[in-house]
Residue, then its C-alpha position, 0 to 999 in steps of 0.5 A: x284093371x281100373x277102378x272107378x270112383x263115383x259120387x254126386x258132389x265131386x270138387x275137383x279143385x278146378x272148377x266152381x261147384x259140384x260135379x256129378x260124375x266119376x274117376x277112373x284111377x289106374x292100377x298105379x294109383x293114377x287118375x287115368x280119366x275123369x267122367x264129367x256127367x252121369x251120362x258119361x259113367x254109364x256109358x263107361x259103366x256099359x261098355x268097360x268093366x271095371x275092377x271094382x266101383x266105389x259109389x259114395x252117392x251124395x257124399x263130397x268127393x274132394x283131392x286129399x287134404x295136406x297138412x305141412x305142419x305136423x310133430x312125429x316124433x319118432x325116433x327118440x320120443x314114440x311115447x309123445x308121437x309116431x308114425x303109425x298112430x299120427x297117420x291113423x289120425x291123419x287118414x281118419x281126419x281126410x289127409x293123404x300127405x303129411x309134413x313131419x316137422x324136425x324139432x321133437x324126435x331125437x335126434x332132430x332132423x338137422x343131417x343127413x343121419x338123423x332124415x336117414x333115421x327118421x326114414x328107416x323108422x318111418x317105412x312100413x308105418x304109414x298109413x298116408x304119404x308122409x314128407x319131411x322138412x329139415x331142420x337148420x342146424x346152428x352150431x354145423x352148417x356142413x350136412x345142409x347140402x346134403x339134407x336138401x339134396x336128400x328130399x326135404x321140403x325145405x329148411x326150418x328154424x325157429x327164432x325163439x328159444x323152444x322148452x326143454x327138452x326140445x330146446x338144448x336139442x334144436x336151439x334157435x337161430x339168429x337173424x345174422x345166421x339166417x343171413x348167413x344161410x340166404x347167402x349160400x341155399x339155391x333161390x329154389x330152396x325153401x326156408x320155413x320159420x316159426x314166427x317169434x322173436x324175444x322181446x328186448x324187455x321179457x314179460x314174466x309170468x305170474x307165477x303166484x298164478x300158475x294155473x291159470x291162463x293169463x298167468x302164460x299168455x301175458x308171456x307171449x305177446x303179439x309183440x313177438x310175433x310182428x317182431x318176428x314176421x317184420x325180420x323175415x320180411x325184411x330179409x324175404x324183400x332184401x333175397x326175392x329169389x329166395x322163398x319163405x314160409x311163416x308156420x303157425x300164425x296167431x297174431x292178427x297183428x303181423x297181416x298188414x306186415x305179410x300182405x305189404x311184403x307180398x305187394x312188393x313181390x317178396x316170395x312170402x307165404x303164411x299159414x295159421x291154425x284151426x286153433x287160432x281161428x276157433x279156440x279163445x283165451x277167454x275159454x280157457x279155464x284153469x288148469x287146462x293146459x291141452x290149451x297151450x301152445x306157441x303161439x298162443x291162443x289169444x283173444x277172441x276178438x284176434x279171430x275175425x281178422x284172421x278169418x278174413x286173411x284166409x278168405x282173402x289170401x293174405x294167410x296162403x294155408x290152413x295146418x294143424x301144427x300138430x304136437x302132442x305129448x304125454x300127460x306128463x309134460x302137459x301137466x295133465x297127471x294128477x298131483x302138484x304139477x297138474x294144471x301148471x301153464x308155466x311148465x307144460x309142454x305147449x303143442x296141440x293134439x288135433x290132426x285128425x280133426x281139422x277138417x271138421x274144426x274148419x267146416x264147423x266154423x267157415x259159414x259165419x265168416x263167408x268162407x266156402x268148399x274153395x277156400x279149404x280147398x286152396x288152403x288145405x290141398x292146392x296151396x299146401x302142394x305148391x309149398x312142398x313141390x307136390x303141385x304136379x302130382x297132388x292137391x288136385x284131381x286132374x289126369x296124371x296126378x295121385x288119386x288121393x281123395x277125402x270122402x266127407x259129409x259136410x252135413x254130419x255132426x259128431x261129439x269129440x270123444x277120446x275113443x274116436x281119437x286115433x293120435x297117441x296121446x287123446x288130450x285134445x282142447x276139442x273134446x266134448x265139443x259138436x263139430x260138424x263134416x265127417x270123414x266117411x273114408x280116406x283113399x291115398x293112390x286109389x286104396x282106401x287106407x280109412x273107412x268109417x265104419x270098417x276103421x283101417x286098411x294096410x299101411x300103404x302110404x310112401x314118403x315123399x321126397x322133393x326133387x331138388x336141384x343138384x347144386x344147392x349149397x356153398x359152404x365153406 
């Protein structure tokens, strides 16, 4: 039997405004029917009956968010990050599908027995429908065909050297090498980088000053990522059949780069972070290393650029490049060690919040329910494939749908915080819009005030071409 989702402020992604209407949704979890008008809910209300109606009143009624840069990192690292609690904080923040990245979990998600891995430990776990990107190995080029085959997302390398212990485990690659890999992947097959690339001339940190700040950040220029973002524009304007995807964008230094390279009709993409475009290096007291992470947050005065990328297009997505740890590698544990920017682990705790971080901040720079709608759902599908299925609510496609209030505000407090590990930069802080429930496939798998359903999320695999590698 069909059930039957009502609300006054339904965004179908589709059209402009609000819609006051209803969704039917199948006994599979399909969006059967959309009721464009009240008038239409009561006649069907009338005239059919259904399973149950879930009337959400004034509240929005949006497509589930997608969030394709997460860190899980299990196996191997359950204690940093897992799947049941990273999708408890996904369902609680309004995601219905996640992207797991392959960097942290050990062993990295770089063959086809560690995806077969990550998937067995996966199952039975999720709470919302998780994906997963392979990583390209550099020292074995020979399980890339079947990884891809297998159903990630793409393929992802970084350029710079990442920490211990990650960094011996997942190293980085070449431009040569990544030539290499262009010359052989199918066009359809899409290649993820994290944008920075070593400086010719390092700068050292001040080690004299470890806790502070400045003592890290003089470390990570703007300078490595616009030599990053300039190397993979080059080579996505050389392979224009190829695709490309720029994670976790800081510097508003690198967006004449990506919009000139798009103008010439590379397949480029970007994305940036709720951090960059909410948090400022100038706010960042001593010691307070939940802050820190590659990139790095940088001066306030690199926001509004950014902002204005994201209103315009130039920046295609919004995601939370998720990566938290444990208070000992962030240097947050009480002794000599805490507060140190130089050793602890950088990666931000703040997948369940950034809708909220997001909704807090888009009035003051002229951005609306659209552009979180383009850059958190309708883009985020269409990278991973996913486009005829979610990100949308049309006839056919998954009934994922965030359930908020953007006028509600809410203090950030640790007990609220679903995640592993609570350290987050956006504690203590009022942001505004609040996930009243969270629906993946037609069940509610969160609800504000009655917490959590059954892990009913699935794993999601691309389809991808049979014949998509030559190695030799």
């Amino acid at each position: 039997m069909d059930l039957l989702f009502l609300s006054r402020r339904i965004y179908l992604g589709t059209e402009e405004g609000f819609m006051h209407g209803g969704i039917i949704v199948d006994s599979e979890g399909i969006i059967k029917k959309i009721l464009r008008s009240a008038q239409e809910v009561n006649s069907y209300l009338y005239n059919i009956e259904s399973e149950a109606v879930y009337d959400f009143e004034n509240m929005v009624l949006m497509p589930g968010l997608i969030d394709v840069n997460v860190h899980i990192n299990e196996p191997g690292r359950k204690d940093w990050e897992g799947f049941l609690n990273a999708t408890k904080a996904a369902a609680a923040g309004g995601f219905t599908t996640i992207i797991d990245r392959p960097t942290n979990s050990i062993p990295p998600t770089t063959s086809m027995a560690a995806l077969k891995a990550k998937l067995c430990t996966a199952r039975g776990k999720l709470y919302v429908d998780v994906g997963f990107w392979g990583g390209l190995n550099t020292k074995d080029w020979s399980d890339m065909p079947a990884l891809i085959a297998g159903g990630v997302m793409g393929l992802q390398c970084t350029l710079v050297e990442s920490p211990e212990p990650v960094g011996k485990e997942y190293p980085p690659i070449t431009k040569e090498q990544l030539e290499t890999v262009l010359q052989k992947v199918d066009d359809g097959i899409l290649i993820a980088v994290h944008a920075e690339q070593p400086l010719d001339i390092p700068i050292k940190a001040n080690e004299e000053e470890p806790k502070c700040y400045e003592s890290f950040l003089r470390t990570r220029p703007a300078e490595m990522e616009v030599k990053a973002v300039r190397t993979i524009a080059e080579l996505a304007l050389k392979h224009k059949r190829k695709n490309f995807h720029l994670l976790n964008l800081s510097a508003n230094e690198v967006l004449p780069i990506i919009k000139d390279c798009k103008s010439k009709g590379a397949k480029l993409t970007a994305e940036t972070c709720p951090h960059y475009l909410s948090l400022a290096a100038e706010d960042v007291e001593d010691c307070r290393t939940e802050f820190k992470t590659h990139p790095p947050i940088r001066a306030r005065s690199n926001q509004a650029p950014l902002w204005e990328a994201v209103k315009s297009g130039v920046i295609d997505i919004i995601a939370s490049d998720h990566s938290p740890a444990t208070p000992g590698p962030k240097c947050l544990t009480y002794g000599r060690t805490r507060g140190n920017f130089l050793n602890a682990w950088p990666g931000i705790s703040s997948l369940q919040l950034g809708l909220s971080v997001m909704w807090t901040h888009c009035e003051k720079h002229g951005l609306g329910m659209q552009h979180l709608y383009k850059t958190m759902c309708e883009n985020p599908a269409i990278l991973c494939g996913l486009e005829n299925s979610k990100g949308k609510i049309i006839e056919g496609y998954d009934a994922d749908f965030c359930i908020w209030d953007p006028d509600a505000e809410f203090h950030v407090n640790a007990d609220m915080l679903f995640s592993t590990n609570k350290a987050t930069p956006y504690m203590n802080q009022r942001l505004r819009g609040m996930v009243h429930a969270t629906v993946v496939r037609g069940l509610h798998v969160y609800q504000q005030n009655e917490g959590f359903g059954q892990p009913l999320g699935r794993i999601v695999l691309r389809k991808n071409v049979k014949k998509v590698v030559k190695f030799s």
